[in-house]
C-alpha positions in Angstrom: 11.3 8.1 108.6 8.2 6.6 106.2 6.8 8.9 104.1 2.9 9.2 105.4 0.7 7.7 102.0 -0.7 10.6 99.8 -4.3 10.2 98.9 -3.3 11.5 94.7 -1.0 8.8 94.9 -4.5 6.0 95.0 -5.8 8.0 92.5 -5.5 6.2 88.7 -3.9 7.5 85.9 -6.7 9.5 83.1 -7.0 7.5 80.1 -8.9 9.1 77.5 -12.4 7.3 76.2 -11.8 4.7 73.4 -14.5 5.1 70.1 -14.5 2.7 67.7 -13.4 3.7 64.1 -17.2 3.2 62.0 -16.3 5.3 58.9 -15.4 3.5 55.5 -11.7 3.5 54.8 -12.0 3.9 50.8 -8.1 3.1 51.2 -8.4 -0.1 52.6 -11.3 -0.8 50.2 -9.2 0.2 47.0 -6.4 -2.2 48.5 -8.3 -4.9 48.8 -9.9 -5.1 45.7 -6.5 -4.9 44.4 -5.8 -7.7 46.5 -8.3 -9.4 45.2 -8.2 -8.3 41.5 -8.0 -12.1 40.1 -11.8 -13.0 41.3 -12.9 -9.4 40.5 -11.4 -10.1 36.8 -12.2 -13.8 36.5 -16.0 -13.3 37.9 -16.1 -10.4 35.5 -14.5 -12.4 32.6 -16.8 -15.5 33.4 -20.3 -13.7 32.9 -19.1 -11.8 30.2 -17.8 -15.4 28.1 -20.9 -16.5 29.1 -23.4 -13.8 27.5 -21.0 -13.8 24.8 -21.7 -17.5 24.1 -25.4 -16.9 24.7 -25.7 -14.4 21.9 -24.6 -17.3 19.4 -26.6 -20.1 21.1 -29.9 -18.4 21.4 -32.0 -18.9 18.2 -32.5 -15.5 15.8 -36.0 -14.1 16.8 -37.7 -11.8 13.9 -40.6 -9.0 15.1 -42.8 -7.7 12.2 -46.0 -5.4 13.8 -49.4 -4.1 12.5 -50.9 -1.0 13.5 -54.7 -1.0 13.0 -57.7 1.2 14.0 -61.2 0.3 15.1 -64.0 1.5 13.2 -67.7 1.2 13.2 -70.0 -0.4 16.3 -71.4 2.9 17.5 -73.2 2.4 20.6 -75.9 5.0 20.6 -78.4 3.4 19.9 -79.7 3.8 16.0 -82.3 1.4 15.5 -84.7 3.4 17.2 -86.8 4.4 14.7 -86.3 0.9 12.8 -87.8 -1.0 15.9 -90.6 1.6 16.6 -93.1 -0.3 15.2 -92.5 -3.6 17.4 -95.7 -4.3 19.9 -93.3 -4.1 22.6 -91.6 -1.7 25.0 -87.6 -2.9 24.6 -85.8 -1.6 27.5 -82.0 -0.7 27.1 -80.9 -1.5 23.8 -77.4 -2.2 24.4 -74.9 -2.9 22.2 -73.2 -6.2 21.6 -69.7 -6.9 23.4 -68.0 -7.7 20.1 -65.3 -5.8 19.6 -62.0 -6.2 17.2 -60.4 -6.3 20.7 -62.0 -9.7 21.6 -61.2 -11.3 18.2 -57.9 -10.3 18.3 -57.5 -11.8 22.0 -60.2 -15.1 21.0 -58.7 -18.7 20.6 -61.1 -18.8 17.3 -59.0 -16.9 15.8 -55.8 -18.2 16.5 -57.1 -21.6 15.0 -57.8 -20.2 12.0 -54.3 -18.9 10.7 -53.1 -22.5 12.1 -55.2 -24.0 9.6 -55.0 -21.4 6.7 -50.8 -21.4 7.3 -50.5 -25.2 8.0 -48.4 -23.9 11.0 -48.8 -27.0 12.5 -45.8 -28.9 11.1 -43.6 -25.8 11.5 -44.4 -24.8 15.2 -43.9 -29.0 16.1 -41.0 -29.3 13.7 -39.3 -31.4 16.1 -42.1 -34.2 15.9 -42.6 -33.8 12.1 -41.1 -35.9 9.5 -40.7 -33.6 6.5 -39.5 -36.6 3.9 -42.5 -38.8 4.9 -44.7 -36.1 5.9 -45.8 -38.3 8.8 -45.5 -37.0 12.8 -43.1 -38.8 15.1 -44.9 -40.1 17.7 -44.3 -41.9 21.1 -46.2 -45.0 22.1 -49.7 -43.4 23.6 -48.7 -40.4 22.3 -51.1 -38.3 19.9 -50.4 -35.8 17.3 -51.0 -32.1 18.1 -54.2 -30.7 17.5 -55.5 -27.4 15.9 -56.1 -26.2 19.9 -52.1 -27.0 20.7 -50.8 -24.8 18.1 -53.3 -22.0 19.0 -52.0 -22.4 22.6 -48.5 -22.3 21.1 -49.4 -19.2 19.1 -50.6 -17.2 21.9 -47.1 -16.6 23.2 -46.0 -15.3 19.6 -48.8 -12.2 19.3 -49.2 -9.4 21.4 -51.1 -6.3 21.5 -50.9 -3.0 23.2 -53.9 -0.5 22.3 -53.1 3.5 22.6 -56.5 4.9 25.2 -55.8 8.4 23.7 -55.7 7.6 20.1 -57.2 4.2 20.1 -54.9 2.6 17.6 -54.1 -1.3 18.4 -50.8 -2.5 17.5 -50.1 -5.6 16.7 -46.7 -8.0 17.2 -45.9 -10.8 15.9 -42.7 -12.8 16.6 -41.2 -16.1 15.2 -37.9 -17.8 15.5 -35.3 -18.5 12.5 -38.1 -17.1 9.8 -39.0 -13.4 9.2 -40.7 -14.6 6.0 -43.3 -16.4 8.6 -43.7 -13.7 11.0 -44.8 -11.8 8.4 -47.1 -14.4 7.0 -48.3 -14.6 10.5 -49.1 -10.7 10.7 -50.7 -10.6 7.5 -53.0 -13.6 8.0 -54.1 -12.3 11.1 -55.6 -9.3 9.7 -57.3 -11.0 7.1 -58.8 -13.5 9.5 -59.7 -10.7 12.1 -61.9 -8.9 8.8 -63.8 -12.7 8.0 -64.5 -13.5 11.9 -65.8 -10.0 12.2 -67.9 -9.9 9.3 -69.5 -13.5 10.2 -69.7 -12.6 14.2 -71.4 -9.1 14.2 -74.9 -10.2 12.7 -76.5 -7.3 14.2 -80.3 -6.5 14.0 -80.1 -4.5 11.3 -78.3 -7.1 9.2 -80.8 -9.8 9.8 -84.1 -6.9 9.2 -81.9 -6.0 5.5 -81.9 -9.7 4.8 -85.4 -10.4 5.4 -86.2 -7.4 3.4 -84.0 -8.3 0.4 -86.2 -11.3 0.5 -89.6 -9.7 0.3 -88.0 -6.9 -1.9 -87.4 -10.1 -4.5 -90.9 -11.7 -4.1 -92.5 -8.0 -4.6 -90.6 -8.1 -7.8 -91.7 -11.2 -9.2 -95.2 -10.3 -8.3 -94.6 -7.3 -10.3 -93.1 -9.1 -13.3 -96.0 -11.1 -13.2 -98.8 -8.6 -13.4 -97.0 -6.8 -16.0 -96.7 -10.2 -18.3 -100.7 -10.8 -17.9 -101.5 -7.3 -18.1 -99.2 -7.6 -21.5 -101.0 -10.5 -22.6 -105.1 -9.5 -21.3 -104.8 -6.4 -23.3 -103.3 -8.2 -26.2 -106.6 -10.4 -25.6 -104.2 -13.6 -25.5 -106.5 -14.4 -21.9 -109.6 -13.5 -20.5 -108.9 -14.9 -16.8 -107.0 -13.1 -15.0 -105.5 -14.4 -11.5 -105.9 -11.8 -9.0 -104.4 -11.8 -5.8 -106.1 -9.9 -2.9 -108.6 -7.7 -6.0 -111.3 -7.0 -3.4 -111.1 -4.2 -0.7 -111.3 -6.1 2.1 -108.8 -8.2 0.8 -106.3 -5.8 0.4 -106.9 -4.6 3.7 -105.9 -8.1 4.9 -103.3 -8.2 2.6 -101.9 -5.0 4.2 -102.3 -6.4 8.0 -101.0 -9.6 6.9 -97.1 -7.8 5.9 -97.5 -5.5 8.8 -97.9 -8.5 11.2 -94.8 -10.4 9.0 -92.7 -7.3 9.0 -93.2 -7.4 13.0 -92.3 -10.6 13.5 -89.2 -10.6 11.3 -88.4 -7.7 13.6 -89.1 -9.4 16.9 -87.1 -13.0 15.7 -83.6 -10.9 14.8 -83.7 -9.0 18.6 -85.0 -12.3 19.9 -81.4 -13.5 18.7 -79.6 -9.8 20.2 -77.4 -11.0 22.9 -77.4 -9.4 26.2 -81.0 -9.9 27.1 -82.6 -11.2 30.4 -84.6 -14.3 30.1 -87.8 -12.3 31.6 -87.4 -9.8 28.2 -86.6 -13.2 26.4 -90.1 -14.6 27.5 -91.9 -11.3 26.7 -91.0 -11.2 22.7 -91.8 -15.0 22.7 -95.4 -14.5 23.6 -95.3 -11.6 21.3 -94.4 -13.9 18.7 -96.6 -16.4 19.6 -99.4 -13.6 19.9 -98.2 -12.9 16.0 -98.4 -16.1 14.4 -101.9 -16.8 15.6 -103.6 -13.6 14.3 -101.7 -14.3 10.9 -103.3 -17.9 11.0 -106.8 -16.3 11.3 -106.3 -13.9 8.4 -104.1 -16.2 5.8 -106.0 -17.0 2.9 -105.2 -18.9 0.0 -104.6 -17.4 -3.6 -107.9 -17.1 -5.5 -108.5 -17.4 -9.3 -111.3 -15.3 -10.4 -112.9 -15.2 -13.7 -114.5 -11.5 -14.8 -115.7 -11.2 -18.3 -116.3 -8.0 -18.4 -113.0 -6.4 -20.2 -112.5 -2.6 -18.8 -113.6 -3.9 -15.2 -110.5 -6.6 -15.5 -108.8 -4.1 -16.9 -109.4 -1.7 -14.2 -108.9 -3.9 -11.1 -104.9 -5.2 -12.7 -103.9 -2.0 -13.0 -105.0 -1.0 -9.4 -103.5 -4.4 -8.1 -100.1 -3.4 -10.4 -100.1 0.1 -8.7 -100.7 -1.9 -5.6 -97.6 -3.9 -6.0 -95.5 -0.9 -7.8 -96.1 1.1 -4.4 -95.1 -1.9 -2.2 -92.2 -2.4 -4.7 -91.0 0.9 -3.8 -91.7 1.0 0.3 -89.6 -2.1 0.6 -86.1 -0.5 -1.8 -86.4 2.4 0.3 -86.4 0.3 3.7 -84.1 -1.9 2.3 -81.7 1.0 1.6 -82.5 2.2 5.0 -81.5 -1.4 6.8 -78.8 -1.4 4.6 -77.0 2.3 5.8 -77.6 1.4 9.3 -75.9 -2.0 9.3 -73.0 -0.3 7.7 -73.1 2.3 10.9 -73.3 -0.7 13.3 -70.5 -2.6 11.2 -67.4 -3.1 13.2 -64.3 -2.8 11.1 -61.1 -1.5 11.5 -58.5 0.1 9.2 -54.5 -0.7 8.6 -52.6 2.3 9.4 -49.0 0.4 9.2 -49.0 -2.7 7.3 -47.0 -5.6 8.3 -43.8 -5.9 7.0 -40.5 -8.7 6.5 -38.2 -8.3 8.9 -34.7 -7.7 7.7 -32.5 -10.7 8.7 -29.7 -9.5 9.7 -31.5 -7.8 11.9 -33.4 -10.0 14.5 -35.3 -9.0 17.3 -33.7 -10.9 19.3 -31.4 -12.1 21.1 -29.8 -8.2 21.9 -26.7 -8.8 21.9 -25.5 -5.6 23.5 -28.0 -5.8 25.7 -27.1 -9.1 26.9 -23.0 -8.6 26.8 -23.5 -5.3 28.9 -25.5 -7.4 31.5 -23.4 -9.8 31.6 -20.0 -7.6 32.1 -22.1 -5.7 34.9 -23.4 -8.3 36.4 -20.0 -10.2 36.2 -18.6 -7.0 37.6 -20.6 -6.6 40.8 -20.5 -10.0 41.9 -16.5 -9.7 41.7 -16.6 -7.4 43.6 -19.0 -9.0 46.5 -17.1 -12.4 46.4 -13.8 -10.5 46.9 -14.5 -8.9 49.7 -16.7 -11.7 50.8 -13.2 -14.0 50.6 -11.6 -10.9 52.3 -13.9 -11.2 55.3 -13.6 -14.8 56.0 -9.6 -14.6 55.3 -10.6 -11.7 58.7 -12.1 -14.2 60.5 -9.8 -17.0 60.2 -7.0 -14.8 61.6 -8.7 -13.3 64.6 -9.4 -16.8 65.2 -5.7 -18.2 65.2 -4.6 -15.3 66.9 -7.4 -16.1 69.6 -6.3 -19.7 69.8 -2.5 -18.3 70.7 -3.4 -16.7 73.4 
């Protein structure tokens, strides 16, 4: 008798749901990387020989740095009163863009400690001849100039400046020689005082300068009248020359330094940098204005003869009083000139000098620095290449076994 067919028995057997195993097995990590210890050690002990032998290849490099603080250059503007008088309206007065930052950062600069060091021979020392003191040259090829060793330089100096405090500091690195980076240092801030001393010729400066030469003229003017008033008096002469003796005369005399003074005045802004060419033009015709009205009222020196004693008398000792006041207008402008270009001065002061570095302590190369990269680095890439070799080892298997079957 068949047995009739049950529908449970069509019915498949339960198998549970498969999921795929995506968490890290720290295990099997440790036990491959103890597989692989040998490239994990020889990676690591590769990079580490390496920085090692890097830390007694690499040339010594000695650091010596300056810290300095601006001073001077106030940009308010203080020749206000100074430049009242001038015959025109000067809009803005700003100040210039010299600043001990620029001179530090300018290629001027850095050709100057080439040539006051000579730093040319040293910083080419591999195309100088020291015994014939001669370069060694290539066909075609020329020696290297003032601008190459600036250029060359460059990369030696850098500067960081504080915003809050405003104090610059200065470093200075050179290979093999602390005595030089210190030279370096030191010559820089001496050059950096010259440039800025020549470079700021400020309005001020060039107004003290013209005064300091009227201020001399005014004095031998004086000496003069003094000597003939010595000798008329003495009755060694009885002509006196008299400059300017009438009242009209001194009148034009007066007009005459008023319209100098101004011009003086408008030829130092004229050289002011930072004005428009329309501003330019305007003080030109000013000038131009100026020089013709003095060429109406110039007058030559006169010699005049006046017999009468106590009138001669009388007019040199109102032309010495003349002078004597002038004398004193122009040492109390000149004193005036001079305190303002001191205000408008930029200068800066040393706060920490430069100094030799020690030399058995160079800047570089850090040798910790580079043996700890170098072990870590060494290190990590162990470790990637061994399980790198572990994966493709992986692969080649499943690929056999794949081939088998």
């Amino acid at each position: 008798m068949e047995r009739k067919e049950n529908w449970r028995d069509k019915e498949p057997a339960y198998t549970p749901p498969y999921y795929e195993d995506d968490e890290i097995d720290l295990y099997e990590l440790y036990l491959t990387l103890k597989k692989r210890k040998k490239i994990v050690l020889g990676t690591t002990f590769l990079f580490t020989a390496i920085a090692l032998i890097l830390c007694f290849i690499l040339p010594k490099t000695y650091k010596t740095n300056v810290s300095i603080m601006p001073l001077g250059g106030e940009k308010k503007s203080g020749l206000s009163s100074l430049l009242s008088s001038l015959p025109v309206s000067i809009p803005g007065m700003s100040q210039s863009g010299l600043t001990v930052e620029s001179i530090l950062q300018s290629r001027i600069l850095r050709e100057k400690i080439v040539n006051d060091l000579n730093l040319l021979p040293i910083l080419f020392k591999d195309k100088w001849d020291n015994e014939t003191k001669k370069w060694i040259l290539n066909e075609n090829e020329k020696p290297p100039t003032v601008l190459d060793g600036a250029e060359v330089l460059k990369n030696l100096i850098s500067y960081s400046s504080d915003k809050k405090t405003g104090v610059i500091t200065i470093n200075v690195e050179f290979k093999k020689d602390p005595v030089m980076a210190y030279k370096i240092a030191n010559d820089l801030l001496n050059a950096t005082e010259e440039i800025l001393k020549e470079k700021t010729f400020t309005v001020s400066k060039k107004y003290r300068i013209y005064l300091g030469k009227q201020l001399e003229q005014v004095r031998k003017r004086l000496e003069k009248l003094q000597k003939i008033y010595s000798e008329f008096t003495q009755g060694k002469i009885r002509e006196i020359p008299m400059l300017s003796f009438t009242e009209d005369e001194i009148e034009k005399g007066k007009k005459e330094g008023s319209l100098i003074a101004k011009r003086e005045k408008l030829k130092a802004y004229l050289e002011k940098p930072g004005l428009t060419p329309y501003e330019k033009e305007k003080i030109k015709r000013e000038l131009s204005q100026i020089e013709k009205q003095l060429s109406n009222i110039k007058g030559e020196d006169s010699y005049v003869s006046v017999p009468d004693y106590q009138f001669n008398l009388m007019r040199l000792k109102t032309e010495i009083g003349i002078t004597q006041g002038l004398y004193e207008t122009l040492v109390k402008e000149y004193e005036l000139a001079k305190a303002q270009e001191m205000k408008e001065q930029i200068s800066f002061q040393v706060i920490d000098p430069p100094y030799i570095p020690d030399p058995d302590k160079p800047a570089k190369p850090k040798k910790k620095l580079i043996v700890a990269v170098g072990l870590i680095s060494g290190l990590f890439l162990g470790i990637f290449a061994a399980f790198f070799k572990e994966w493709l080892d992986n692969i080649k298997k499943r690929d056999l076994v794949e081939e088998k079957q």
